[in-house]
C-alpha positions in Angstrom: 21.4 -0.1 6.2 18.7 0.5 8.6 15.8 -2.0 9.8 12.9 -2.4 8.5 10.0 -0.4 11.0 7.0 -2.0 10.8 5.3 0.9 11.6 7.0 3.1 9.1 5.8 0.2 6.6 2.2 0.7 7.6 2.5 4.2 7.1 3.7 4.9 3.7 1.8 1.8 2.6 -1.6 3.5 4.2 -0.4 7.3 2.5 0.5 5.9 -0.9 -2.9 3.7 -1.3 -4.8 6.9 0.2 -2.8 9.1 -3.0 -2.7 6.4 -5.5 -6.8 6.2 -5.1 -6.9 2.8 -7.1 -10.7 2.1 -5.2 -11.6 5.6 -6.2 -10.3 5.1 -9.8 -12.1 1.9 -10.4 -14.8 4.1 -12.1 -12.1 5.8 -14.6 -10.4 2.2 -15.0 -13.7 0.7 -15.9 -14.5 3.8 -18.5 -11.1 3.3 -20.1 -11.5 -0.7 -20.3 -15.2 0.1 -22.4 -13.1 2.0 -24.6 -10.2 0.4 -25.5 -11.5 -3.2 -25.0 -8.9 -4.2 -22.8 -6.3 -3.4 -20.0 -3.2 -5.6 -20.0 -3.2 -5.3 -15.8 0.6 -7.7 -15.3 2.0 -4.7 -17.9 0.3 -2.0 -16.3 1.4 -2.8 -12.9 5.2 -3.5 -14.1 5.3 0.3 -15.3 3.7 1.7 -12.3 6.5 -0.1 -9.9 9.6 1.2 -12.2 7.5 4.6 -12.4 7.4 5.0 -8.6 10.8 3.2 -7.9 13.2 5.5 -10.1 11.2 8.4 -9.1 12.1 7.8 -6.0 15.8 7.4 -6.0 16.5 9.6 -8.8 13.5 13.0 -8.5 15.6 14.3 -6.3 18.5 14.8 -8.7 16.1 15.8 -11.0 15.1 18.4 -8.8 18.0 19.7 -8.3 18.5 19.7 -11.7 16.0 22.7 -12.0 17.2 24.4 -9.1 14.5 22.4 -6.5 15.1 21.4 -3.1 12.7 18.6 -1.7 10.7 21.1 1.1 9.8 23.6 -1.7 8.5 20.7 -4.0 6.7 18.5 -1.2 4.8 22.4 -0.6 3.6 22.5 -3.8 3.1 18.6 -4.0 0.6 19.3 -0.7 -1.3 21.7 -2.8 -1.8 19.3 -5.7 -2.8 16.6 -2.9 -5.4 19.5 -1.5 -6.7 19.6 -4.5 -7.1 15.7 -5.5 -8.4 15.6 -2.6 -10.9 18.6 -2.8 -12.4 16.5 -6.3 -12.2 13.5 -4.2 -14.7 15.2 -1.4 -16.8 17.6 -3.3 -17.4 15.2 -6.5 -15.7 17.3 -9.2 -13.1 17.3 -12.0 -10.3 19.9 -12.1 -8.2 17.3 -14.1 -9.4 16.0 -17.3 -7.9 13.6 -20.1 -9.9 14.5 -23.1 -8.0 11.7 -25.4 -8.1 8.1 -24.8 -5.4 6.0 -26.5 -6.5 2.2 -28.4 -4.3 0.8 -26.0 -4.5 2.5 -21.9 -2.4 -0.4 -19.6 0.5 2.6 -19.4 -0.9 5.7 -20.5 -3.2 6.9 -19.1 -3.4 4.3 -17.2 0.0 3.5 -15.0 0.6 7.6 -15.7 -0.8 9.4 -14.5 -3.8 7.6 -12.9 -2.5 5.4 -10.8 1.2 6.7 -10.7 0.6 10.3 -11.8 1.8 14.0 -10.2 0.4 13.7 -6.8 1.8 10.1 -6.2 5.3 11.2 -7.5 5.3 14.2 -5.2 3.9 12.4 -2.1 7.2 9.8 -2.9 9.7 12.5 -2.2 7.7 14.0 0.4 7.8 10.8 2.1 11.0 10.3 2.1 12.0 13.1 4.1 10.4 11.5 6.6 10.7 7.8 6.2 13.3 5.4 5.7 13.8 4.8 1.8 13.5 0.6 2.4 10.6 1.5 4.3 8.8 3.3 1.3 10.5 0.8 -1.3 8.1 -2.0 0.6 5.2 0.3 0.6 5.5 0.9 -3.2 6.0 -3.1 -4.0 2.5 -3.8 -1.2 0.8 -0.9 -3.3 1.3 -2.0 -6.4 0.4 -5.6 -5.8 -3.1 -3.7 -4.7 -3.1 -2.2 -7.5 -2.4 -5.2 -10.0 -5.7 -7.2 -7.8 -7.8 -4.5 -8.2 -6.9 -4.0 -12.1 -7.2 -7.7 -12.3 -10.6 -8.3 -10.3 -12.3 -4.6 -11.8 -15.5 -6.1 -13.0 -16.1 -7.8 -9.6 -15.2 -5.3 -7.4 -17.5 -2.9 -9.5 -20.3 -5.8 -8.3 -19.5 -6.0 -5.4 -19.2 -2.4 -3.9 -22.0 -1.0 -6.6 -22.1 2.9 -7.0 -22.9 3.7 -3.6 -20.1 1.5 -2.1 -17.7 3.4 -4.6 -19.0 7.2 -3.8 -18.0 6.6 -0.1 -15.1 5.1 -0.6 -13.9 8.1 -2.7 -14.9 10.5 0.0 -13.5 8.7 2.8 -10.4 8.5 1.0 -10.8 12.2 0.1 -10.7 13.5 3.9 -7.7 10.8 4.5 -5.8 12.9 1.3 -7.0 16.0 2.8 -5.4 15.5 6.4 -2.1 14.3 4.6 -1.8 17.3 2.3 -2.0 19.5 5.3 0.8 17.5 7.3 3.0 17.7 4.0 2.7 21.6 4.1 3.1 21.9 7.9 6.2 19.5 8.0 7.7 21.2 4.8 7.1 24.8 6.2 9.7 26.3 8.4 7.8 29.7 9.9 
């Protein structure tokens, strides 16, 4: 087993919390808490960690399953990312989720809010560049982000206001932007 690289760390923990959007989805969260009263935030985050753990060690074999290799899906993962990123920057909504279930801690929640299409395919993406302890760290560091922010949603939504919120998003937009188009570059062999 290799060391841990700090650096590596850093960067899958910066490029999952960029993709997993959890600052940008506070507005979405807080929606879904108005209508199904509550979000159980400890179970929530439990099945967002398994989610984005055995995706990573086992989409592969999945993959290749279907006849995938990892290049081709981190392409089309980049072109999803474009395009989450695209709604992040321009303000619109490509993706919808026209029913909302009496209880939303794992769906839609934990998938596929928080640990939906995009994050799966940035996970295998990753690791064909990263060490796969490296990324295991960054998933376990985002997902106790994730469990604070679903935790501490009503002050946060204070504390940033709409404005605070709507930059946030777009900031994080450009960041998803930059990372879609290194995906495709790296994954491209012209």
């Amino acid at each position: 087993m290799h060391p841990f690289i700090f650096r590596e760390i850093i960067s899958v923990t910066m490029i999952l919390f960029a993709i997993i959007d959890i600052i940008g989805a506070i507005p979405v969260i807080i929606q879904l808490r108005q209508r199904a009263g509550h979000i159980q935030s400890e179970k929530a985050s439990i099945a967002v960690l398994v989610l984005m753990i055995v995706f990573l060690f086992v989409g592969e074999k999945l993959l290749s399953i279907i006849g995938l290799d990892v290049s081709s899906f981190a392409i089309a993962g980049s072109l999803v990312i474009f395009i989450i990123a695209m709604e992040m920057i321009m303000g619109i909504t490509l993706f919808k989720e026209d029913h909302i279930p009496a209880t939303v801690s794992i769906v839609p929640l934990a998938f596929p809010l928080i640990a939906g299409a995009g994050t799966m395919t940035t996970l295998l993406s990753l690791k064909t560049q990263y060490q796969t302890q490296d990324i295991v760290v960054g998933i376990i560091l985002n997902t106790l982000f994730v469990y604070l922010v679903l935790k501490n949603v009503k002050w946060l939504e204070r504390l940033l206001g709409q404005t605070g919120l709507a930059i946030l998003r777009k900031a994080f937009g450009i960041i998803l932007l930059a990372i879609a188009i290194k995906l495709f570059r790296s994954n491209t062999h012209l």
